[in-house]
Structures are given as structure tokens and as C-alpha cells.
C-alpha positions, -999 to +999 in steps of 0.1 A: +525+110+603+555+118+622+555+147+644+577+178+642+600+172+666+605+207+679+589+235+685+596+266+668+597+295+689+571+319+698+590+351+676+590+328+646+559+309+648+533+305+623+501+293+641+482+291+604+512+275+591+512+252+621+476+246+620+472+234+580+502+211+595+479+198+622+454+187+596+475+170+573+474+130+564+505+127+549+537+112+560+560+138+577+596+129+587+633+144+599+663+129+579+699+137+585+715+140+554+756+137+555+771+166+534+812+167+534+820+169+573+788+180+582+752+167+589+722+184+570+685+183+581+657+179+561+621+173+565+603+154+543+571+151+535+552+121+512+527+118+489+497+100+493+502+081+460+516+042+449+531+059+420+569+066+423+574+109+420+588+138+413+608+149+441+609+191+450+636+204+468+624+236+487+648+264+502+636+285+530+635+323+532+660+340+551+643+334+585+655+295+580+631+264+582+600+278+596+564+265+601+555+278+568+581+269+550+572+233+564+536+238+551+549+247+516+566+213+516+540+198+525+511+214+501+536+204+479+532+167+484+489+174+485+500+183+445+515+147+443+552+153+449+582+143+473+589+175+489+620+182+508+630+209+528+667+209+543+676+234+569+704+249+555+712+265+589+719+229+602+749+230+623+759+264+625+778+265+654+780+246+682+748+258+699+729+263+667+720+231+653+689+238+633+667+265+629+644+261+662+679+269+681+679+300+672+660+329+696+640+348+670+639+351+632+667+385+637+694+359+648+682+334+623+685+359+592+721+371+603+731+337+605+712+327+569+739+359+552+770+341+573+767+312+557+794+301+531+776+302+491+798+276+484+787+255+515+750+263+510+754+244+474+774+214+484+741+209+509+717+216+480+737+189+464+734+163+495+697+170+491+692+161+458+716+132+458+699+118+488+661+125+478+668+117+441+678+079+459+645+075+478+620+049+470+591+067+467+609+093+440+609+086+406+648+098+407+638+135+390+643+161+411+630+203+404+637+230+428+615+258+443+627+284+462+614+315+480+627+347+489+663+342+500+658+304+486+645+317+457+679+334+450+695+300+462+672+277+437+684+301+403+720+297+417+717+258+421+703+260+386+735+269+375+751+236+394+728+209+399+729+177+377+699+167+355+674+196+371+639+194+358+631+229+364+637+261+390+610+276+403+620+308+416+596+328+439+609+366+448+650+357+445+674+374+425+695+355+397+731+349+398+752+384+392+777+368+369+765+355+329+790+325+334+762+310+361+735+316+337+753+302+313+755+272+331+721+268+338+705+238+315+672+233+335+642+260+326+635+287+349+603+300+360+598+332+378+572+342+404+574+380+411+551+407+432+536+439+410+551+455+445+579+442+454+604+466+436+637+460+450+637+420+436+615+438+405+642+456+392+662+430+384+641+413+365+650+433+326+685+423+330+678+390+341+655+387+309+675+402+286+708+376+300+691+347+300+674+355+262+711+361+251+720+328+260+690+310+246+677+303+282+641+294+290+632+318+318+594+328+321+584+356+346+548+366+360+544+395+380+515+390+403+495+425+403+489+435+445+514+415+460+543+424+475+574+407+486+567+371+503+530+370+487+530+332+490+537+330+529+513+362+535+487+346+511+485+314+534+478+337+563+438+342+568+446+374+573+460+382+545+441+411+517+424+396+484+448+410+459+477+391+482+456+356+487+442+361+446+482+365+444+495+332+463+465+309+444+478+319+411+510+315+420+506+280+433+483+272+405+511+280+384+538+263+401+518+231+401+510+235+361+545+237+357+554+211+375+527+187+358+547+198+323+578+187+338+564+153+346+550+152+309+579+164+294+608+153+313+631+173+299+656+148+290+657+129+323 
């Protein structure tokens, strides 16, 4: 496989993240992706299959394109998938090119909330375009998004072309109806039984996207907290967080299956 190119700072790093990365057989690569005037990376990661696949988008949480994140992606492509993972910091100034260019996940996370929504969904759009286009994908595309990405993945619900399904781990759902409304693609929810800030926004959410004859499926995963699937990879991490992460990914992967089987249209 190709090697990550570089390394992610000491304040940021992941060494469990890095080391299920180490052990890996599949195919890991950077792409530059052109968006507008401006150049997005990605890394992509490729399944160990002749078949031609689904292809997953994955959004990063608020600290931008980490180690785990990366490791997401790629036990994502273990399932069977194309999984891509776009830095959506790319090019945020002119000394901030990518995530690693930033000193510590602080600066990272007040650059993720500088960034322009609108800009941040032309990218997501790049993405898809240019994975959708790839040989080895099977020109579907779903989306799965975690914390901050979560948020990101229901809002690209409400704009991407021919979605299969959002996969929405921890993120909020658009404020306004008219983005729900515009959401075709079905929407699953992964939540923590203790993560009560995201939690409370789940009735209203519900009762929304019922109104509008939405498909939009929530579990609440009992012991977990906020960012369950990134603690639950973590040796370290409590049984009720790790039970947590495997029946979430369990999950994720079941639903993702369905969307192969039922393609939804596509």
C-alpha cells in the first residue's frame, strides 16, 4: 500500500489508530481532487475485491483528517467498500494546506468552524463526482459522517445527487425543514445514551423528518458518550464504550449491505 505521506503531529496523533493502519493490506492512496479554484485532498483507501463497489464518502470530526479518521476509512474498505476521506481543511490558507499543517487539534477545530458551509459542500460535491468516476466504484456513492462530519453528511443529504444513504454518527441535522425536505436519500442515526447535547435534538429531528415522510432511523447506544466510535477503537477504552462502537459498526455495515441490495433507485 501507499504510505501516508505525512506525519500527523504528536498533539493529534492516534498511535492505535496509526497502528491498525500499520497492519493493513489494502491499497492506501492521496488524490487531489480540483473543486472550483481550489484543490481538495483525499485519501483513499481500496477494497480487496475484483468486484466493482460501493463507494463511502467519510467526513472527519472537527479536529480534521486525523489518524483515526484514516482508520475509519480504511475499516471501511475491510467491509468491502471504496472509502474516501477528503480533508476538508485542504488549503486553508497559505500555510495550512492540510490537516498535518496545523500545530495541534485546538488550531485545527477553530479552523474546521471558519470554514465557509457553502464551500465545505461544493468539496463534498468534488468528492463524490470524482469517487463516483473511479474504476473500482460501482458509481453509487453513501456518506458517513462523524461528529462535526456527522452534521456535514445530514447536510449533504439535503444536496447530493443520487445518495444511497447518510450515515450520521453524533451530528446534528440541518436547522431549517426546507433542507430536510430536500433530502431524498434515507438517513440513519448513530447516537450516545450520554451524549446529551447532540441527544436533544434528536425529537425534533424525528418529529421533522416523520412530517415529511423521511426515512430517518435513530439508535441510541446505552454507555457511550459523544465520539463512542473513535474512543471504542482505543484499547483503552470501557466495555459499555467498545460494546458501543461494535454495534455501531455492525450496524453501519448492515445498512450498508441493504443499500447494495436495494439500491435505492440508482
Amino acid at each position: 500500500m501507499v504510505l501516508i505521506l505525512l506525519s500527523t503531529p504528536p498533539a493529534r496523533a492516534q498511535e492505535f489508530a496509526r497502528a491498525q493502519m500499520d497492519r493493513s493490506p489494502r491499497h492506501h492512496e492521496w488524490v487531489k481532487i480540483p473543486s472550483g479554484g481550489r484543490t481538495v485532498q483525499a485519501f483513499v483507501v481500496y477494497p480487496e475485491t475484483a468486484k466493482k463497489s460501493l463507494a463511502v464518502i467519510v467526513i472527519h470530526e472537527n479536529q480534521g483528517l486525523t489518524d483515526w479518521v484514516r482508520s475509519a476509512a480504511d475499516q471501511l474498505a475491510a467491509a468491502g467498500y471504496v472509502a474516501i476521506a477528503p480533508d476538508l481543511l485542504s488549503g486553508f490558507d497559505a500555510s495550512h494546506h492540510r490537516t498535518t499543517d496545523f500545530a495541534d487539534a485546538d488550531q485545527a477545530r477553530k479552523a474546521i468552524y471558519d470554514l465557509n458551509p457553502d464551500q465545505i459542500i461544493r468539496d463534498l460535491l468534488a468528492v463524490q463526482n470524482y469517487v463516483a468516476a473511479l474504476p473500482a466504484s460501482d458509481g453509487r456513492t453513501a456518506v458517513i459522517g462523524f461528529c462535526w462530519g456527522g452534521g456535514q453528511a445530514f447536510r449533504f443529504a439535503a444536496t447530493a445527487p443520487g445518495l444511497s444513504a447518510a450515515l450520521v454518527f453524533y451530528g446534528p441535522a440541518p436547522t431549517d425543514e426546507a433542507s430536510l425536505r430536500a433530502i431524498s436519500a434515507p438517513v440513519y442515526g448513530f447516537y450516545g445514551g450520554l451524549d446529551e447535547r447532540i441527544d436533544a435534538t434528536i425529537p425534533k429531528t424525528r418529529e421533522q423528518m416523520a412530517r415529511l415522510g423521511k426515512l430517518y432511523e435513530v439508535v441510541i447506544y446505552d454507555g457511550a458518550g459523544h465520539a463512542f466510535m473513535r474512543e471504542g477503537d482505543n484499547p483503552a477504552a470501557t466495555a459499555a464504550v467498545k460494546k458501543a462502537r461494535d454495534a455501531a459498526w455492525a450496524r453501519a455495515k448492515s445498512i450498508l449491505r441493504t443499500v447494495i441490495k436495494s439500491d435505492h433507485g440508482n
